[in-house]
C-alpha positions in Angstrom: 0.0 0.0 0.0 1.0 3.3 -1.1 0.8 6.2 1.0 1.0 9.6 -0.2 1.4 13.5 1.4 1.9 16.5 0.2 5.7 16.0 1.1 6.7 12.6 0.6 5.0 9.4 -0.2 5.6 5.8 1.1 4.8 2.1 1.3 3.6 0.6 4.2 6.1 -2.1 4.8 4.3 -4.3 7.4 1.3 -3.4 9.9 2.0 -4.2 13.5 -0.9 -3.4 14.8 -4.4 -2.9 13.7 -7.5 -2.4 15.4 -10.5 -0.3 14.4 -9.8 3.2 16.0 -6.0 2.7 15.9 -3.7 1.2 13.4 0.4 0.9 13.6 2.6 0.1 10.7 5.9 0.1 9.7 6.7 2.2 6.2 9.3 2.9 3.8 10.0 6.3 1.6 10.1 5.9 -1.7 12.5 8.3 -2.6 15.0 7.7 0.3 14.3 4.4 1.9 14.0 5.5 5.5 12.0 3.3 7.6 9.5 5.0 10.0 6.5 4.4 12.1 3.0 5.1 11.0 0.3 5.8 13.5 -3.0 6.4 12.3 -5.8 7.3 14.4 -9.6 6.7 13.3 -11.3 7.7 16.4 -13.6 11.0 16.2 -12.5 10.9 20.5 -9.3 10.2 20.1 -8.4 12.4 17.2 -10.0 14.8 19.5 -7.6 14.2 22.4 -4.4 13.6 20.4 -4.3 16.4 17.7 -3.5 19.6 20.1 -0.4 17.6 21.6 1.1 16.4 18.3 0.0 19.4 16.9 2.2 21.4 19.3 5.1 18.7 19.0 5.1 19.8 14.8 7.2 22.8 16.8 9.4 21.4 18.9 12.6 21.4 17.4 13.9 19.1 20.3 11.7 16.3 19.6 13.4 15.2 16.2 12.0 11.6 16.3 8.8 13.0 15.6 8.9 13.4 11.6 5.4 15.3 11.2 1.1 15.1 11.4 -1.0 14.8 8.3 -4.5 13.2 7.9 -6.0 11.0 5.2 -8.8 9.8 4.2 -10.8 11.0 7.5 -7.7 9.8 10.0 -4.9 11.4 12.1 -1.9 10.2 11.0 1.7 11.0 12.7 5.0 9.7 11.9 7.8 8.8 13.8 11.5 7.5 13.3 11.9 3.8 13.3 15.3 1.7 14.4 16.2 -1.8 13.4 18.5 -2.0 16.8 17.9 -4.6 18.7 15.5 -3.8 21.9 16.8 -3.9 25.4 14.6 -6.8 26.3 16.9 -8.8 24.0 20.3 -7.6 25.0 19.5 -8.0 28.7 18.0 -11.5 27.6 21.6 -12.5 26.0 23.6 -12.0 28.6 26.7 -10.2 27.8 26.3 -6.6 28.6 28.5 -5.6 32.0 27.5 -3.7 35.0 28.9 -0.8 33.5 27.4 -0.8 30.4 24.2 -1.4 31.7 24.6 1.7 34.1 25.7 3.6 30.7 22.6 2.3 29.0 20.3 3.8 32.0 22.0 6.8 31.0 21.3 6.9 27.6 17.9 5.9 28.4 17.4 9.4 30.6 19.8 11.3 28.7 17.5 10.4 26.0 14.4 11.4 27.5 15.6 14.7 28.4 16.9 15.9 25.2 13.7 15.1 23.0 11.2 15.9 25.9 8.6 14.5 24.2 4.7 14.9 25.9 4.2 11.9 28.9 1.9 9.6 27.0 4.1 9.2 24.2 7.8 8.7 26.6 5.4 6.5 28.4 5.3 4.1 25.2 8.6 4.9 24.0 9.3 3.6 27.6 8.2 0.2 26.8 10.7 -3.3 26.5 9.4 -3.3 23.3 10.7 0.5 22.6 13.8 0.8 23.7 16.9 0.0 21.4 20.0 -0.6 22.2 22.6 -0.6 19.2 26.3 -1.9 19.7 27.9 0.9 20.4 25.2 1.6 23.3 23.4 3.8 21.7 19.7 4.4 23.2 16.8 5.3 21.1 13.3 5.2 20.9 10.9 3.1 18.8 6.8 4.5 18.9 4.9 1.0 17.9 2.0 2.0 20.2 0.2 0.8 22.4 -3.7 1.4 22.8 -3.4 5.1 22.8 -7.1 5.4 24.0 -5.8 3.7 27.2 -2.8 5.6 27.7 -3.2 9.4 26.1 -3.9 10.7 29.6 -0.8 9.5 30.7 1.4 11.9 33.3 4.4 12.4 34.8 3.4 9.7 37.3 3.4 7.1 35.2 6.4 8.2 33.6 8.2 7.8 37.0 6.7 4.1 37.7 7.5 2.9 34.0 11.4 4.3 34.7 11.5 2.3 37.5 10.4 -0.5 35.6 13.0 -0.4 33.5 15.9 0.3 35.9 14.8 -3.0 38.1 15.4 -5.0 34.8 18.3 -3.4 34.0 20.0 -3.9 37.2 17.8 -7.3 38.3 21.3 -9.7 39.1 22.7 -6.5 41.5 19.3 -6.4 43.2 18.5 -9.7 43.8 22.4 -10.1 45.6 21.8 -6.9 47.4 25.3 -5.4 45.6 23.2 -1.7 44.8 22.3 -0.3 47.8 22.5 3.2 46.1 20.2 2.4 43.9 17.0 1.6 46.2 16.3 5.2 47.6 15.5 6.3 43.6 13.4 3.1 42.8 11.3 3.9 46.1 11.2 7.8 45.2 10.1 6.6 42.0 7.3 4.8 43.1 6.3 7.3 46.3 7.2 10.1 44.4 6.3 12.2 40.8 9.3 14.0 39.3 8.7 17.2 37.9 10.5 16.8 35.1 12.6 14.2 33.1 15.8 16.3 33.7 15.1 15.7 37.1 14.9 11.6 36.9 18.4 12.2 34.8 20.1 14.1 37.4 19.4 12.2 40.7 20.4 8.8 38.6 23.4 10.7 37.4 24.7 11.0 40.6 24.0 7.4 41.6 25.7 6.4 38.7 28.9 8.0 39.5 29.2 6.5 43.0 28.3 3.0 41.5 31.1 3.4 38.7 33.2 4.0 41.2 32.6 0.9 43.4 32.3 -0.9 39.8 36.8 0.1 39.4 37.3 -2.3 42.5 34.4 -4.9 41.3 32.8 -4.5 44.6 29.8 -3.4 43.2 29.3 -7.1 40.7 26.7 -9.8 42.3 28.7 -12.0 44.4 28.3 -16.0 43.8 26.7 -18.5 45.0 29.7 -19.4 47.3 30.0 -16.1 48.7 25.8 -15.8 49.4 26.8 -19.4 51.3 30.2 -18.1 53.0 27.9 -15.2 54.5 25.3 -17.6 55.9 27.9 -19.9 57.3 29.2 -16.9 59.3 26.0 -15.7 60.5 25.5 -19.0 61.4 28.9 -19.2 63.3 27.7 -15.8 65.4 24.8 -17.8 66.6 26.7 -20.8 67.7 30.1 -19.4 68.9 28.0 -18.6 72.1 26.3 -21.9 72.7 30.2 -23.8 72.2 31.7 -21.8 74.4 29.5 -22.8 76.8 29.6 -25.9 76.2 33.2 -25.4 76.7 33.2 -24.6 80.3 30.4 -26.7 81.2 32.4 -29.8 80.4 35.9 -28.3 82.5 33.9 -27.7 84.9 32.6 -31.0 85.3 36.2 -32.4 84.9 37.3 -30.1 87.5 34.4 -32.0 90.1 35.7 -35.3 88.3 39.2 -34.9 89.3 38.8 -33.7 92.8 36.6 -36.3 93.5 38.9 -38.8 92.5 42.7 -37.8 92.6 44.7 -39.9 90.7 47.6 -42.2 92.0 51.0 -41.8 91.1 52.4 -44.0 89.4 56.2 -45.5 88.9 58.7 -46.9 91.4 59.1 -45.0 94.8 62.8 -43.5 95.8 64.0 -43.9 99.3 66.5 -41.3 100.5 68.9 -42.8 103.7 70.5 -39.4 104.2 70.0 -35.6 103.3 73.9 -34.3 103.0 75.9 -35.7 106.6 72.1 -36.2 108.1 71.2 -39.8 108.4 67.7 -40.5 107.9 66.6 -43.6 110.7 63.4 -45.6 108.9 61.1 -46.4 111.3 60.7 -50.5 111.9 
């Protein structure tokens, strides 16, 4: 299918997504071969809610994944930029990205936010696993396949903060789970307590945390200890529990030897020595 604007025309190169007031697809310009997201919206309501928020993004410079608003054929359309990077979900999933890289990729993730500042119910989508790219050089950007935008286009700051969250537990699950990130666990409760006035905000308090965790990173203390270390630590609590109880023990049982051996002296044993003098002082034995 061939869609045309004013501007530019393109082919739809798959559909994602379609349902009768929303439909997402994946398209291709003709003349240059970009790929981008197509988001039509069908919805008399929704075209309603959506078209003085995109229609205000058309003028912010900052938001550059957002490539422009036309209609056709009765619908709202908007396009955004689409990358082939893989998502997050599936680096995380393979395995092979550090500590440190995953604290640059939170990062990027925030960095990111800030810099396009894009209105809360669309970061809110762009915040989903399914959303978030990661390329190989760990470079973050944002996919738009949508969601149910009638759900979600009265999303807020709130949401944004509990969807960051989100995100930062699965990016740092292995640390939480061996309790190596205390740092981290005031911001993912202030996240959840707590709505951020702003994305720059969110960036800066993780910045911070960041830097003390990179620095614990340089001596490794901050990697999720084994198995054999979770097991070393409950062998010592362990041992503080029952150091007591032996010593104890301990002097119970010399105590009882003590009784034991007063009780019952013990004989001497070996051949006696009998002295007949002490120097010129004869010593008489009694008969």
């Amino acid at each position: 299918m061939i869609i045309r604007t004013p501007e530019k025309s393109f082919a739809v190169v798959q559909v994602l997504r379609s349902e009768q007031d929303e439909e997402i697809s994946v398209c291709r310009e003709l003349d240059g071969g970009a790929l981008s997201t197509l988001a039509r919206f069908r919805s008399p309501e929704l075209k309603r809610e959506l078209l003085p928020m995109l229609a205000r993004e058309q003028s912010n410079p900052a938001f550059e994944d957002f490539l422009g608003l036309f209609t056709q054929n009765g619908d709202l359309c908007a396009r955004f930029r689409f990358t082939q990077a893989p998502t997050l979900r599936a680096r995380l999933d393979r395995g092979d990205l550090t500590f440190r890289e995953r604290l640059e990729i939170g990062s990027g993730v925030l960095m990111r936010m800030t810099l396009l500042n894009m209105p809360a119910p669309l970061q809110y989508e762009a915040l989903q696993e399914r959303n978030v790219t990661v390329d190989d050089a760990l470079r973050v950007r944002f996919n738009y396949v949508l969601g149910s935008m009638t759900a979600c286009f009265n999303r807020n700051m709130g949401f944004i903060c509990l969807q960051v969250q989100e995100l930062l537990q699965s990016l740092f699950a292995p640390e939480l789970a061996a309790e190596s990130v205390p740092e981290l666990l005031p911001l993912l409760d202030e996240l959840e307590q707590t709505v951020y006035p702003d994305y720059l905000s969110i960036y800066r308090r993780y910045d911070g945390i960041r830097k003390e965790l990179e620095l614990r990173a340089a001596s490794a203390s901050a990697q999720p200890r084994t198995w054999l270390f979770r097991m070393w630590d409950r062998v010592k609590a362990l041992g503080r529990f029952v150091r007591p109880i032996a010593a104890g023990l301990v002097l119970i049982a010399a105590f009882c030897y003590l009784l034991y051996s007063l009780q019952a002296p013990t004989a001497l044993k070996g051949t006696p020595v009998t002295f007949t003098s002490i120097g010129t002082v004869e010593i008489q034995s009694g008969k």
